[in-house]
Backbone as CSV, one residue per row, in Angstrom:
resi,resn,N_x,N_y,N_z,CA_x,CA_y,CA_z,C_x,C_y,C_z
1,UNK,0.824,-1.194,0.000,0.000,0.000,0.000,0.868,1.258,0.000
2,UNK,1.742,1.381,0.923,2.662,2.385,0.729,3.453,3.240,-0.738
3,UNK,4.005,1.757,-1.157,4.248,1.746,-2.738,3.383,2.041,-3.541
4,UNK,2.337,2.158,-3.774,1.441,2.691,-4.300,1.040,4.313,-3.720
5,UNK,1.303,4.612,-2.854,1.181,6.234,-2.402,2.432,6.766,-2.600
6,UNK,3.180,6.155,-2.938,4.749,6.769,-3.578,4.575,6.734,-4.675
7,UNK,4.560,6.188,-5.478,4.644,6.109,-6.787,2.963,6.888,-7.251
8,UNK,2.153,7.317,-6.177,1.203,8.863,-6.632,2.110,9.702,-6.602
9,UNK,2.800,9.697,-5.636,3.614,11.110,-5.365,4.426,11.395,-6.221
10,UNK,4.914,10.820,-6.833,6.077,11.026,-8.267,5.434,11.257,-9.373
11,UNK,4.075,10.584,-9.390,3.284,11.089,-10.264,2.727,12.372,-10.416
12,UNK,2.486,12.667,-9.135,1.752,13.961,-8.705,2.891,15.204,-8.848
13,UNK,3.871,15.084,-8.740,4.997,15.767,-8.640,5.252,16.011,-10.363
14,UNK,5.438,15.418,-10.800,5.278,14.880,-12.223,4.449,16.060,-13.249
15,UNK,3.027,15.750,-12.856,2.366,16.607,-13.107,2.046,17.387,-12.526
16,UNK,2.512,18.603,-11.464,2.634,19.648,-11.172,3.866,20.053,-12.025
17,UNK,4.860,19.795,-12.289,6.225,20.465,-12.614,5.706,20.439,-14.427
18,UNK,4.883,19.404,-14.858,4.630,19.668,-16.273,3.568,20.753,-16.587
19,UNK,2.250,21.058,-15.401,1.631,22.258,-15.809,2.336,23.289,-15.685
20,UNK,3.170,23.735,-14.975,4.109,24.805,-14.673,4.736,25.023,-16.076
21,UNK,5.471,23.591,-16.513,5.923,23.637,-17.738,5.307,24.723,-18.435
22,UNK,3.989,24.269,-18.667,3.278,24.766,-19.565,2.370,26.134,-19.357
23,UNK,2.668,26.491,-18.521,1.586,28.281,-18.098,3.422,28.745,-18.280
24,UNK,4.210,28.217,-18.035,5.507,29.052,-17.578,5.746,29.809,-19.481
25,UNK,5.842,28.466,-19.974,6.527,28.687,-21.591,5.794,29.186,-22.431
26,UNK,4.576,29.285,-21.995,3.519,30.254,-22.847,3.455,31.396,-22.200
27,UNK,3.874,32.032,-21.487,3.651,33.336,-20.441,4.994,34.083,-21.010
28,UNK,6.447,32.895,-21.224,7.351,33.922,-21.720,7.376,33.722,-23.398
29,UNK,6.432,33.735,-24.240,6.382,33.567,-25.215,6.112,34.938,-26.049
30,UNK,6.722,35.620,-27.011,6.555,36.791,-27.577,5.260,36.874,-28.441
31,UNK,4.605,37.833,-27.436,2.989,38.168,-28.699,2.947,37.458,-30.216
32,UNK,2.091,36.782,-30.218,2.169,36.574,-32.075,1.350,37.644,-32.618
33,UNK,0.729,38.581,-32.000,-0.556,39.561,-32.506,0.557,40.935,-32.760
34,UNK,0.322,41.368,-33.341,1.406,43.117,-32.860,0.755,43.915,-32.979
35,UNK,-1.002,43.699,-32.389,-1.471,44.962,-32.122,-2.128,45.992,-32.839
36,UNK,-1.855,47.238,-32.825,-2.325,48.329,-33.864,-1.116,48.313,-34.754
37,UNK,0.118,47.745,-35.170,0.788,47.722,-35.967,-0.048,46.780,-37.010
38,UNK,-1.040,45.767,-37.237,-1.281,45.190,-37.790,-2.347,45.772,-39.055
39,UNK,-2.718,46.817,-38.733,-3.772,47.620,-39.059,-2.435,48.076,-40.636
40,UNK,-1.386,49.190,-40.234,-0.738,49.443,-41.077,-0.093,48.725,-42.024
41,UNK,0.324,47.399,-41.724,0.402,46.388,-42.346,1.979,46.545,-42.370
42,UNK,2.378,47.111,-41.103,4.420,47.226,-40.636,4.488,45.503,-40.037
43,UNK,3.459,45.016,-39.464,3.236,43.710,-39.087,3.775,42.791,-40.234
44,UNK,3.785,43.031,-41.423,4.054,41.422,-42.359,5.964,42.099,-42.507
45,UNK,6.324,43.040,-42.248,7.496,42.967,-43.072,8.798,41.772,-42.330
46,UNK,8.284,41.215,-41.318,9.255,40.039,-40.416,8.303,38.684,-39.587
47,UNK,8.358,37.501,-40.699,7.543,36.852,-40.430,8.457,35.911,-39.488
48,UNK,9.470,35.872,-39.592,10.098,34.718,-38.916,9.978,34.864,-37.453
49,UNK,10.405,33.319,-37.015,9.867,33.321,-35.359,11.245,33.155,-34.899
50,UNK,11.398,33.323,-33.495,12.702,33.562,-33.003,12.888,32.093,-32.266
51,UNK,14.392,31.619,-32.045,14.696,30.485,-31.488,13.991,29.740,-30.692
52,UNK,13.812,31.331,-29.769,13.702,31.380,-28.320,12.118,30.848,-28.268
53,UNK,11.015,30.923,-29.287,10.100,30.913,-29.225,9.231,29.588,-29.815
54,UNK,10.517,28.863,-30.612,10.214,27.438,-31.503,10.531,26.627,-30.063
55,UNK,11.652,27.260,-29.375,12.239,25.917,-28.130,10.914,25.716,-27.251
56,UNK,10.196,27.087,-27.164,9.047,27.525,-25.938,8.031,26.655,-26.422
57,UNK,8.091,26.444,-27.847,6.841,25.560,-28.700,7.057,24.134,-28.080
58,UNK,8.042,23.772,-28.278,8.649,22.388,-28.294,8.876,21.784,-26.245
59,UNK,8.766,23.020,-25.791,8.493,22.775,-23.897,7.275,22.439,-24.041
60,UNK,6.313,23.032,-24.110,4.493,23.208,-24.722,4.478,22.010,-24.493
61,UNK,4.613,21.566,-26.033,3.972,20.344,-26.453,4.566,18.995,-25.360
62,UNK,6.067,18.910,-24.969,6.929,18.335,-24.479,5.777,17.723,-22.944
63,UNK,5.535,18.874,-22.217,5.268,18.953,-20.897,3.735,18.607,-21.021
64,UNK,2.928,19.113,-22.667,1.892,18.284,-22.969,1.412,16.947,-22.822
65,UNK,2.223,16.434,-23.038,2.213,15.197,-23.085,2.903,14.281,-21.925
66,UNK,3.605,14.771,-21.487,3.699,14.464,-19.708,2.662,14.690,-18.765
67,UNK,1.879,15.789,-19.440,1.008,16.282,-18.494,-0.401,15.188,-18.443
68,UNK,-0.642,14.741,-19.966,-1.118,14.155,-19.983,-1.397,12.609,-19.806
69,UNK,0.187,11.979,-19.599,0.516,10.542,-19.422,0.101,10.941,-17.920
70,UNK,0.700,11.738,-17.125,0.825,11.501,-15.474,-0.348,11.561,-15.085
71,UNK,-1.683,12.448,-15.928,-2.708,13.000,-15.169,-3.739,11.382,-15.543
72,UNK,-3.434,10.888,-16.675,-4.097,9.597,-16.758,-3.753,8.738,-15.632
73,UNK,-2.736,8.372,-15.685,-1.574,7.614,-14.508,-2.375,7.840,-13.172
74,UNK,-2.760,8.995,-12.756,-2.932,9.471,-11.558,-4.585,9.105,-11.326
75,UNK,-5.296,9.142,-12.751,-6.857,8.838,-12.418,-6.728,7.153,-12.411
76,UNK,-5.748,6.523,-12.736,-5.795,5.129,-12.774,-5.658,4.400,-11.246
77,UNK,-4.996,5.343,-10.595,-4.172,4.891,-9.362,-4.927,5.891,-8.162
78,UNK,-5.984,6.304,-8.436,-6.566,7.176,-7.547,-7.096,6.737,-6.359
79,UNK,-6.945,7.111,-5.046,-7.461,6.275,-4.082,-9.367,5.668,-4.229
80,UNK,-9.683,4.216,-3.278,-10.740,3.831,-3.924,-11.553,4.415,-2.352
């Protein structure tokens, strides 16, 4: 029984550190909108996305899918 409330806890741990993941890497993610620049149309002259913002994509999805193995994991193993 114990072993089984440990191995929640790693789970649970698990998925706390992967939602974080994910509010964290979208929070430092650069506007895709630019606003009232879009109106003038100064918005299309730089379409490319920055490093910093493909890696932030690739945490996203990353911690997505952790988030989602652990949170299954966790309804499987949920106390009865």
């Amino acid at each position: 029984m114990n072993n089984i409330q440990n191995v929640r806890l790693v789970f649970l741990i698990l998925d706390f550190l992967a939602s974080l993941g994910i509010i964290l890497s979208y929070l430092f993610q650069a506007p895709k909108a630019s606003g009232l620049g879009a109106i003038s149309g100064s918005a299309t002259i730089f379409k490319s996305r920055k490093p910093i913002d493909a890696f932030l994509d690739r945490v996203i999805q990353i911690s997505g899918v952790i988030f989602a193995i652990s949170t299954l994991i966790l309804a499987i193993l949920r106390p009865v």
